[in-house]
Each structure stands twice: as C-alpha cells, then as structure tokens.
C-alpha positions in Angstrom: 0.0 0.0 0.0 1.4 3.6 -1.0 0.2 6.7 0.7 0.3 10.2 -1.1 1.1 12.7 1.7 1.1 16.2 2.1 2.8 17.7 4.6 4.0 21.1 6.8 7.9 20.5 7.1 8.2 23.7 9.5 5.2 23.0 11.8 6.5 19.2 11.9 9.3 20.3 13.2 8.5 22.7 15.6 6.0 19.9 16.8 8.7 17.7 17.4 11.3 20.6 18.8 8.5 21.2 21.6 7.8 17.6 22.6 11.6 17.2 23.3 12.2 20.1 25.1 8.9 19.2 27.2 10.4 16.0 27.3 13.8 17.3 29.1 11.8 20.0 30.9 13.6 22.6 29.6 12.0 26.3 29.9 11.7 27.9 26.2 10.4 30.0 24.0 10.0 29.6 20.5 11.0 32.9 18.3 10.8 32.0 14.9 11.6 29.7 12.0 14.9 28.3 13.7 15.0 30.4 16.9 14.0 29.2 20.3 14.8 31.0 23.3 16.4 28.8 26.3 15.3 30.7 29.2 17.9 29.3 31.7 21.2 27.3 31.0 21.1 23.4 29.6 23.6 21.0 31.9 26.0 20.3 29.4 25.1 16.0 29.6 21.4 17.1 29.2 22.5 19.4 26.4 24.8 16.9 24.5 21.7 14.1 25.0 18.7 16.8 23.3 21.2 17.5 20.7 21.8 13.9 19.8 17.7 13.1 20.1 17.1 16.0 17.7 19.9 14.7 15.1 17.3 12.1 14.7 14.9 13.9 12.9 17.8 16.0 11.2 17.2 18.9 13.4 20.6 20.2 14.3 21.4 23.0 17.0 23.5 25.2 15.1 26.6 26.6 17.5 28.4 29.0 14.5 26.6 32.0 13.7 26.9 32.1 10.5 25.6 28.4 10.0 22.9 29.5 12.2 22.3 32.5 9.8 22.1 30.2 6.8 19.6 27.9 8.1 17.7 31.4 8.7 18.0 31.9 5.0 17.1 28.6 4.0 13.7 28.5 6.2 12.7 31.8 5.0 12.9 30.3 1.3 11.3 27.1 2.1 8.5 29.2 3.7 7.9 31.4 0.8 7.6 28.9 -1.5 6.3 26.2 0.1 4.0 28.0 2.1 3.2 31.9 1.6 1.5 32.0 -1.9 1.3 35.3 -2.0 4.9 36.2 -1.6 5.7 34.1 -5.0 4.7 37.0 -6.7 7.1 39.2 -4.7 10.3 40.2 -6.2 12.6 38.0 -3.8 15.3 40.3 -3.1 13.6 42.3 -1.7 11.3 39.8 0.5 14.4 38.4 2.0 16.0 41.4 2.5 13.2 42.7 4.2 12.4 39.3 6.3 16.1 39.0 6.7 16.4 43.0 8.0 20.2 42.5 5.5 21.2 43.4 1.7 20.1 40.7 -0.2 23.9 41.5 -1.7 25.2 40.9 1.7 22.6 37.5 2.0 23.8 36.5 -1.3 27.6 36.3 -1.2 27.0 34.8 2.8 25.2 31.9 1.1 27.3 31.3 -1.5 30.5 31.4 0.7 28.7 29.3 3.5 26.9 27.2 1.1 29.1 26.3 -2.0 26.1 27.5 -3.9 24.0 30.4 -4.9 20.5 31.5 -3.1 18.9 31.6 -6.7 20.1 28.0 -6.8 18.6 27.1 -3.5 15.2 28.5 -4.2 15.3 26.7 -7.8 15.2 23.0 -6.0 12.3 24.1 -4.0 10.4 25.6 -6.4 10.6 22.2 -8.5 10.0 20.4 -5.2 6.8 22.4 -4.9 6.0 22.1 -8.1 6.2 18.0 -7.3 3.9 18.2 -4.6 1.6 20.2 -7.0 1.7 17.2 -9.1 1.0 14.5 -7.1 -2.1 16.4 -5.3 -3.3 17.3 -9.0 -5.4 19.8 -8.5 -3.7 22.6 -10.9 -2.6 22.3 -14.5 0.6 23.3 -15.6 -0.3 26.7 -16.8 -1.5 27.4 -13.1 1.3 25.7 -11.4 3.8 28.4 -13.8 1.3 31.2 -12.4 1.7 30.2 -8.7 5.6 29.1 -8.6 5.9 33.0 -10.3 7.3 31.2 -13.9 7.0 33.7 -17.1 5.7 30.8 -18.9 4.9 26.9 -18.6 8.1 26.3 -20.7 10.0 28.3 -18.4 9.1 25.7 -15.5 9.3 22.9 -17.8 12.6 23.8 -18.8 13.6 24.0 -14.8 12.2 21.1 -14.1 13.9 18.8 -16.9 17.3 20.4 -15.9 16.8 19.7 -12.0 15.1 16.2 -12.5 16.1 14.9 -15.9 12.2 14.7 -16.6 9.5 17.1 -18.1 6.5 17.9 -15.4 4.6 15.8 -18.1 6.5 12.5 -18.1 6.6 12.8 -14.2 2.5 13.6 -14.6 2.5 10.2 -16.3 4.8 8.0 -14.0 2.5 9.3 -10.9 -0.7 8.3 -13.0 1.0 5.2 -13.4 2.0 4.0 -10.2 -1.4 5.3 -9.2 -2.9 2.8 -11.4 -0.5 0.0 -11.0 -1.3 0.6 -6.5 -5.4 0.6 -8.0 -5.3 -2.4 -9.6 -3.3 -4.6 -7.0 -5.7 -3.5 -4.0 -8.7 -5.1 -6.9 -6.6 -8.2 -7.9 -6.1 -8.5 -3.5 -9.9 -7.7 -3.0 -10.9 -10.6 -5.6 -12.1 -13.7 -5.2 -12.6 -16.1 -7.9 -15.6 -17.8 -8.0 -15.6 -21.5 -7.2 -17.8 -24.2 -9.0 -19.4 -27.1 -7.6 -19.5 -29.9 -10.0 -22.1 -33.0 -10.2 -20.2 -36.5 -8.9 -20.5 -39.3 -11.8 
C-alpha cells in the first residue's frame, strides 16, 4: 500500500522541537523559524543528550553563527515557497532582505560562501519540489502551477524542471498516474475472489 502525503515540514518540526524540550523540561520560547529561546542554562550532559535526540529527525542546533544564519535563509525560502503563496509573486530580493532586516547583496555572497552554492540555486530545487507536490495532489494544470511558482511561462518551469530532474513535469504527470494505477489495480486483484464451482459426482 502507497500513501500520497502532504505535509507542513516547518510545523512538523516545531512539533517535534517542543515535545523534546517538554520531554527534558527545559523552559523555552520559541522565536521563529529556527530560533528558540532557552530561558535558563542546559547541563551540558542534558545538552549533549537533546542534541543527539534531535539529530534524529535531522534537526541540528547550530553553534556557528553564520551556519545558524544560513539555516535562517534557508527556512525563510522554504517558507515562501512552500507556504506563503502570496509572496511568489514578490520580487525576492527584496522579501528576504526585508524578512532578513540585510542586503540581499550581503545574504547572497554569505550563502554562497557558506553554502558552496547560490541563493537563486537554493530556491530553484524548491520551487521544483513544490511544483512535485503540485503534481501528485493534482489539482492545478501546468499553466496554473507556472502562475503560482511566479514562472514567465509553462516552458520556463518545464525547462527548470527537466534540468533539475532529468524529466519534463509531463513524463513525471505520467509515472504518478502510473504507479497510481498500477497501487489501484493490486488493492482489486487482493480484493478478488474467484468464483468456485461445484460440479455434479459421476
């Protein structure tokens, strides 16, 4: 059996963030995407045990403050894309700069020197990871997905798409249906029975 699911990456783990500092009792307040406030100091065993639970779920505590800064980056592009629909028709230098309260010349060349790669980059994959998502729920068409990912065009995103994934949003429209139809027609061929026939004795 194959689920399609849809899910809220930041809010999963913020969940998971406050059931383990519940968990360890630790007083806290949660600022932001990637800032929580330790409202007290952390025993340096009970510290070194909530960091390695955390690792876990790949939630790190970041102790360089420019890694830290990054990660701020990176959350505030997942969210606009992933999440705030309105801000994909922003110009997005200027929404991270402004979310960011930094140059988006100063958040570029941080990113690239922290990173190894550019911000424009970055918000590429998501956009195509989004625009994944889009297709598995399928609910838009294409020319709607290009409106709300901010595309000029549906051959602009197609173009994207083929260069991040080797595959047009078409051909990976038709491996979904696919697999959708191949998981449809095991659950019938599990769900029937064949019908069994008595026969007259000579």
């Amino acid at each position: 059996m194959k689920l399609q699911i849809k899910y809220d990456i930041n809010l999963a783990c913020k969940v998971i963030l406050q059931e383990h500092l519940d968990k360890f009792e630790i007083p806290y307040e949660i600022m932001g995407l990637g800032d929580v406030e330790i409202k007290g100091t952390i025993p340096p065993e009970q510290y070194k045990e909530l960091e390695v639970s955390l690792k876990k779920y790949g939630i790190e505590i970041l102790d360089n403050p420019k890694n830290a800064f990054i990660q701020k980056i990176k959350d505030v592009i997942i969210e606009m894309v992933h999440l705030d629909d309105k801000a994909q028709t922003s110009k997005i230098s200027v929404y991270l700069a402004d979310r960011l309260n930094h140059s988006y010349g100063y958040l570029s060349s941080l990113f690239s020197e922290i990173t190894h790669t550019s911000i424009e980059n970055f918000i590429i994959l998501q956009k195509i990871e989004r625009a994944k998502q889009m297709i598995i729920e399928d609910k838009l068409t294409l020319t709607e997905m290009a409106w709300q990912l901010n595309y000029s065009s549906v051959a602009h995103l197609s173009n994207q798409f083929k260069k991040t994934t080797g595959l047009t949003p078409t051909a990976f429209q038709r491996i979904i249906k696919k697999e959708e139809t191949s998981i449809q027609l095991n659950k019938t061929l599990k769900t029937y029975e064949p019908r069994r026939f008595t026969y007259p004795s000579c």
